[in-house]
C-alpha positions in Angstrom: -57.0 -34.6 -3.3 -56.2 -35.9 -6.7 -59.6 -37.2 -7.3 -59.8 -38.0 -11.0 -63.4 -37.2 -10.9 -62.9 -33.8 -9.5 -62.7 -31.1 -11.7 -59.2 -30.7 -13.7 -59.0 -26.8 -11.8 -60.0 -27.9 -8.4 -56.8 -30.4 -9.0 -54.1 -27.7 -10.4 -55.7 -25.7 -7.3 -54.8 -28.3 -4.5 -51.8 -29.5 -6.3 -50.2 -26.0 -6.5 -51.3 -25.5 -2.6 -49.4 -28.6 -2.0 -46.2 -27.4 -3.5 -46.4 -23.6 -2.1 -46.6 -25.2 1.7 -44.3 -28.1 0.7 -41.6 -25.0 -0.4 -42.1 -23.2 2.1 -42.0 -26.0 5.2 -38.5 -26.8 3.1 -37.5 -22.9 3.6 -38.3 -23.0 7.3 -36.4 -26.0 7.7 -33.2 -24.9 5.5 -33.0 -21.8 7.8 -33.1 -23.6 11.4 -30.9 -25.9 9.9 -28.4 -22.8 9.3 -28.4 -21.3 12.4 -26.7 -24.6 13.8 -22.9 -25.1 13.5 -23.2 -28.0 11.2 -25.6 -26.0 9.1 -23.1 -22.9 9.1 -20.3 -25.1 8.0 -22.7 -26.3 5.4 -23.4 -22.9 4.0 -20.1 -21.9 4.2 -18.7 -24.5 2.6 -21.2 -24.5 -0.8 -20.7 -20.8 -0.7 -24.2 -19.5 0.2 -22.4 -17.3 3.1 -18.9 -16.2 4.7 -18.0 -17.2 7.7 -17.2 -14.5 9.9 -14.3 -12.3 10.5 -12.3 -13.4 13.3 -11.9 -11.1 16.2 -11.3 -10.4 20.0 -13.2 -8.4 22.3 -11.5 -6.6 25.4 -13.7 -5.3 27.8 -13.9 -4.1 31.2 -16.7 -6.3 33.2 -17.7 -4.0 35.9 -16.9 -0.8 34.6 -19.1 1.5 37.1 -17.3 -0.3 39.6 -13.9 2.6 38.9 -16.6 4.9 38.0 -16.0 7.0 42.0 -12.4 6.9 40.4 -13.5 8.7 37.3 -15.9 11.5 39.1 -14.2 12.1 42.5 -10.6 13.5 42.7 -8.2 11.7 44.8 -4.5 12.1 46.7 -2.0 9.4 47.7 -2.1 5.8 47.0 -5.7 4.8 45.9 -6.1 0.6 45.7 -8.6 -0.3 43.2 -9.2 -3.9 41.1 -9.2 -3.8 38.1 -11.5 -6.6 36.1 -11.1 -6.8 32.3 -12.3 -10.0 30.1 -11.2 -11.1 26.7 -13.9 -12.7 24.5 -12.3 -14.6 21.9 -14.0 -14.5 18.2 -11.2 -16.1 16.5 -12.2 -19.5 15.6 -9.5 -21.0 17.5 -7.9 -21.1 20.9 -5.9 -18.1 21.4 -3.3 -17.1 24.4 -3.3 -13.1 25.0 -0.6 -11.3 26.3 -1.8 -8.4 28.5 -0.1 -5.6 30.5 -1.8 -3.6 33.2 -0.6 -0.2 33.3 -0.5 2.5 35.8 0.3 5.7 34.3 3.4 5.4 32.9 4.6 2.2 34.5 3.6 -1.4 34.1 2.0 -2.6 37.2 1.1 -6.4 36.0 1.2 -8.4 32.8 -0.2 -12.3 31.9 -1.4 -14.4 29.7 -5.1 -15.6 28.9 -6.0 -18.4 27.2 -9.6 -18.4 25.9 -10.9 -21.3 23.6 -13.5 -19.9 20.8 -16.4 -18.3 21.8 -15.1 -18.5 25.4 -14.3 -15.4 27.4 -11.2 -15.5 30.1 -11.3 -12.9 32.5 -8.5 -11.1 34.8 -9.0 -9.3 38.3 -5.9 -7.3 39.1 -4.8 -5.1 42.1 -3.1 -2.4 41.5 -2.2 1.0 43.1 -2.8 4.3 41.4 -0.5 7.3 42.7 -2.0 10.5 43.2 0.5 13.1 42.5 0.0 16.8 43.2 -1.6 18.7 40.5 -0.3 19.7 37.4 0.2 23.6 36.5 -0.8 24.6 33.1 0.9 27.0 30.3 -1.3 29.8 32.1 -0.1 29.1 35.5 -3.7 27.9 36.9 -3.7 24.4 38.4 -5.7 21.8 36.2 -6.2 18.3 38.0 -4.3 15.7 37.3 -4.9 12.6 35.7 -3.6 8.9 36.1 -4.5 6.6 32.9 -5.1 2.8 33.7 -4.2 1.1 30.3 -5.3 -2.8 29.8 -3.4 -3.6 25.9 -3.3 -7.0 24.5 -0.3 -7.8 22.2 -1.8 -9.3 19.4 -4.2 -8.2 18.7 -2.8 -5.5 19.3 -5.8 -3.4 21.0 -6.2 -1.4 24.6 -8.9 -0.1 26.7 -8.2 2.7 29.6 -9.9 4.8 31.9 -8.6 8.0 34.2 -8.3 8.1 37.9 -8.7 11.8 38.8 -6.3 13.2 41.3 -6.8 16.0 43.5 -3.7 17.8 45.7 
């Protein structure tokens, strides 16, 4: 390309082609490069980004699976399982304290140990009781309602849902 008997414009013209796909294969490069662990470390470290804000993630896995719980009113003792997962963000291996509760009362507590990026996840029995139905200020009966609480200690964070009860 660099023919000195070629015109000198025909040279600046292939030269600057050169270095516009030479840049650009180096930009392509740089940003695969970044979305790898050792390029994020890399990145972070000369300040070109921030690492990002630790954090956990509690979740119910199956959560249609209550979902008759939630939309049809029971009475009694109802046995469900409860399946909840942690998904840890925190850049290091964390062990989660977790309480199950029924209502009012604690029906089940553990620990979870998830290394980062990992997710741990927890299937639980428990029983929710169906009381008889509440009366409101007015007098009418409004149906009850029977919380199932999942909270994590630290962090400190909680997911529920309500069983309906029915008399």
């Amino acid at each position: 390309m660099n023919d000195p008997a070629a015109p000198s414009g025909l040279r600046a013209r292939c030269s600057s082609r050169a270095l516009v796909c030479a840049v650009v294969l180096v930009a392509i490069s740089a940003a695969g490069v970044a979305q790898t662990s050792a390029g994020r470390s890399l990145t972070n470290s000369i300040g070109l980004s921030a690492p990002s804000e630790p954090y956990s993630e509690l979740y119910f896995v199956e959560p249609r699976a209550f979902a008759e719980l939630t939309e049809k009113p029971h009475l009694g003792a109802v046995h469900t399982t409860v399946v909840f997962a942690v998904r840890n963000r925190e850049h290091r291996t964390v062990s989660y304290a977790w309480t199950l509760a029924v209502g009012s009362r604690n029906a089940a507590a553990g620990t979870l140990v998830a290394r980062p990026g990992a997710s741990g996840v927890v299937e639980q029995e428990v029983t929710v009781t169906c009381k008889t139905r509440r009366q409101t200020a007015a007098g009418s009966a409004s149906t009850a309602q029977v919380p199932v609480t999942v909270t994590l200690a630290r962090p400190r964070e909680a997911i529920d849902y309500l069983v309906d009860c029915d008399e």
